[in-house]
Backbone as numpy.savetxt, mean C-alpha at the origin, in Angstrom:
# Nx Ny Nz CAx CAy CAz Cx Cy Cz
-28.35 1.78 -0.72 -27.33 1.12 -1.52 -27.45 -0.38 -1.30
-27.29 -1.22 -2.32 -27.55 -2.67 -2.17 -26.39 -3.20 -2.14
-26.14 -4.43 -1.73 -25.06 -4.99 -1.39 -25.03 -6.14 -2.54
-23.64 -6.76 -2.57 -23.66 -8.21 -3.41 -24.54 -8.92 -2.95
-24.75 -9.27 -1.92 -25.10 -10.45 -1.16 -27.07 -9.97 -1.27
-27.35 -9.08 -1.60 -28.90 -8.97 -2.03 -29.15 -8.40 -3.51
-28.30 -9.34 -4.25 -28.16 -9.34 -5.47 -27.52 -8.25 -6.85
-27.27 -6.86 -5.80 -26.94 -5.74 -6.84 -25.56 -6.74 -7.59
-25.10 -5.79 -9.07 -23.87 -5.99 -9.45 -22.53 -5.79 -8.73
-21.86 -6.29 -9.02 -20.38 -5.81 -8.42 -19.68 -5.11 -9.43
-19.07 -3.80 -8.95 -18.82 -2.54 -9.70 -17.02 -3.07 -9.14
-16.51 -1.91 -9.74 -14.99 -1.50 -10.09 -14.58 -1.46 -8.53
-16.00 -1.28 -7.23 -15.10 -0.55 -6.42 -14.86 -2.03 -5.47
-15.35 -2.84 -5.81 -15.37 -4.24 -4.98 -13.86 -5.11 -5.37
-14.20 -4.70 -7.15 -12.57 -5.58 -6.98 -11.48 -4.65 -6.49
-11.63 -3.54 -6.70 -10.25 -2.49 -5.81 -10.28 -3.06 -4.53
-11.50 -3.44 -3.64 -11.43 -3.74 -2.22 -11.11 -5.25 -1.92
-11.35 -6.17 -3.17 -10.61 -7.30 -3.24 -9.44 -7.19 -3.21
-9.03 -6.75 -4.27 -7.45 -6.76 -4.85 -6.52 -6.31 -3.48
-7.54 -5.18 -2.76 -6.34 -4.41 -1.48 -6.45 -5.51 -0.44
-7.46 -5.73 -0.48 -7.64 -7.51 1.04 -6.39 -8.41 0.74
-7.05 -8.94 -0.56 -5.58 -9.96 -0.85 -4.57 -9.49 -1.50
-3.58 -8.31 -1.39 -2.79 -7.87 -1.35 -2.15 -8.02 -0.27
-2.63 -7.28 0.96 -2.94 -7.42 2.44 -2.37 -8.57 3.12
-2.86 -9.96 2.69 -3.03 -11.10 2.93 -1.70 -11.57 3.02
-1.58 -11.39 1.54 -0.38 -12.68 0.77 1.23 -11.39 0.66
1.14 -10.25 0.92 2.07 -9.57 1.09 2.48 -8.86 2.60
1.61 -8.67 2.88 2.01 -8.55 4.40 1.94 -7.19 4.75
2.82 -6.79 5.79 1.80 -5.65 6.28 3.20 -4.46 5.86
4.34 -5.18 5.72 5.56 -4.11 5.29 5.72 -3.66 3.61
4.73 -4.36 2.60 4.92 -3.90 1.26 3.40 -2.99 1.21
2.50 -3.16 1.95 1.24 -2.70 2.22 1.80 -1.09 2.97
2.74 -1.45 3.44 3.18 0.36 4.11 3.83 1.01 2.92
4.51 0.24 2.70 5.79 0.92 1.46 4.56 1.48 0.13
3.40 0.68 -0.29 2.22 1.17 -1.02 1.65 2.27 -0.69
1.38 2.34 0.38 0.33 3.58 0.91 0.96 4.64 1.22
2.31 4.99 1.51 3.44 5.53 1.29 3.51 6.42 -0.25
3.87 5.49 -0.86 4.29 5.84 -2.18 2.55 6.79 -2.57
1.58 6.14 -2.61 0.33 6.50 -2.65 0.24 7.81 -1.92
0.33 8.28 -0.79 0.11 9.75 -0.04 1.04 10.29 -0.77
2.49 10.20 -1.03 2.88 11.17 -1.58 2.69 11.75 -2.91
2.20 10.82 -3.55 1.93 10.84 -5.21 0.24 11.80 -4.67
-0.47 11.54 -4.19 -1.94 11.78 -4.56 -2.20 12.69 -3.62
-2.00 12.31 -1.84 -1.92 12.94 -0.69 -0.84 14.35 -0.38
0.41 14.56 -1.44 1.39 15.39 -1.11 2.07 15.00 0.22
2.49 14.37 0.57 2.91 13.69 2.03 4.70 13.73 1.52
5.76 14.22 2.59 6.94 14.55 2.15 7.02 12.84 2.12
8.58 13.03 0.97 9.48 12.03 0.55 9.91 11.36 1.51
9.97 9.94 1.87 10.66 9.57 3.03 12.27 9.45 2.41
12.86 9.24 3.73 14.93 9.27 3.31 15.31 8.32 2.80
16.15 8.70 1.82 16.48 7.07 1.26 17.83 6.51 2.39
17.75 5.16 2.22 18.83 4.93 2.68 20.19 4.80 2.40
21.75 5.31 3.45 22.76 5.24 2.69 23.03 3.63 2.07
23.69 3.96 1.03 23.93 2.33 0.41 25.38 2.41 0.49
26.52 3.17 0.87 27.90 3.21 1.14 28.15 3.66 2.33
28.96 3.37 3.05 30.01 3.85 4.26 29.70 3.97 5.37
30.02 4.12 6.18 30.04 4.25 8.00 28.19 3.83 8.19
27.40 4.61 7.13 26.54 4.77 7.69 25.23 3.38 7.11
26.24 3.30 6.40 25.15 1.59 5.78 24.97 0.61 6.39
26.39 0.93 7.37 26.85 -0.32 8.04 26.03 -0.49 9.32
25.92 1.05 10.01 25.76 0.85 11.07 23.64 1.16 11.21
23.30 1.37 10.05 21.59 1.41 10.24 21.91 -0.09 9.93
22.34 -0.87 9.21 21.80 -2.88 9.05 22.26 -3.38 10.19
């Protein structure tokens, strides 16, 4: 397999590995979880994580 750098083309799978680097980069490492997340469960079957309460005793005391 040839690489960019000894002249082959750059295919579909280089900018996916761009796009996830500087994703990475400039978003950080907590929207990069919440992605790969959403990703296992959609593709991987990986259970739903919990949502959080947004009313009462218990909103208060997970913030």
């Amino acid at each position: 397999m040839f690489s960019i750098q000894d002249g082959a083309e750059p295919t579909v799978w280089h900018s996916l590995s761009a796009a996830y680097l500087g994703i990475t980069v400039v978003y950080g490492h907590r929207t990069v979880r919440w992605a790969d997340a959403k990703f296992a469960r959609r593709f991987g079957g990986a259970a739903a994580a919990r949502r959080p309460e947004l009313y009462g005793r218990a909103a208060v005391v997970d913030a």
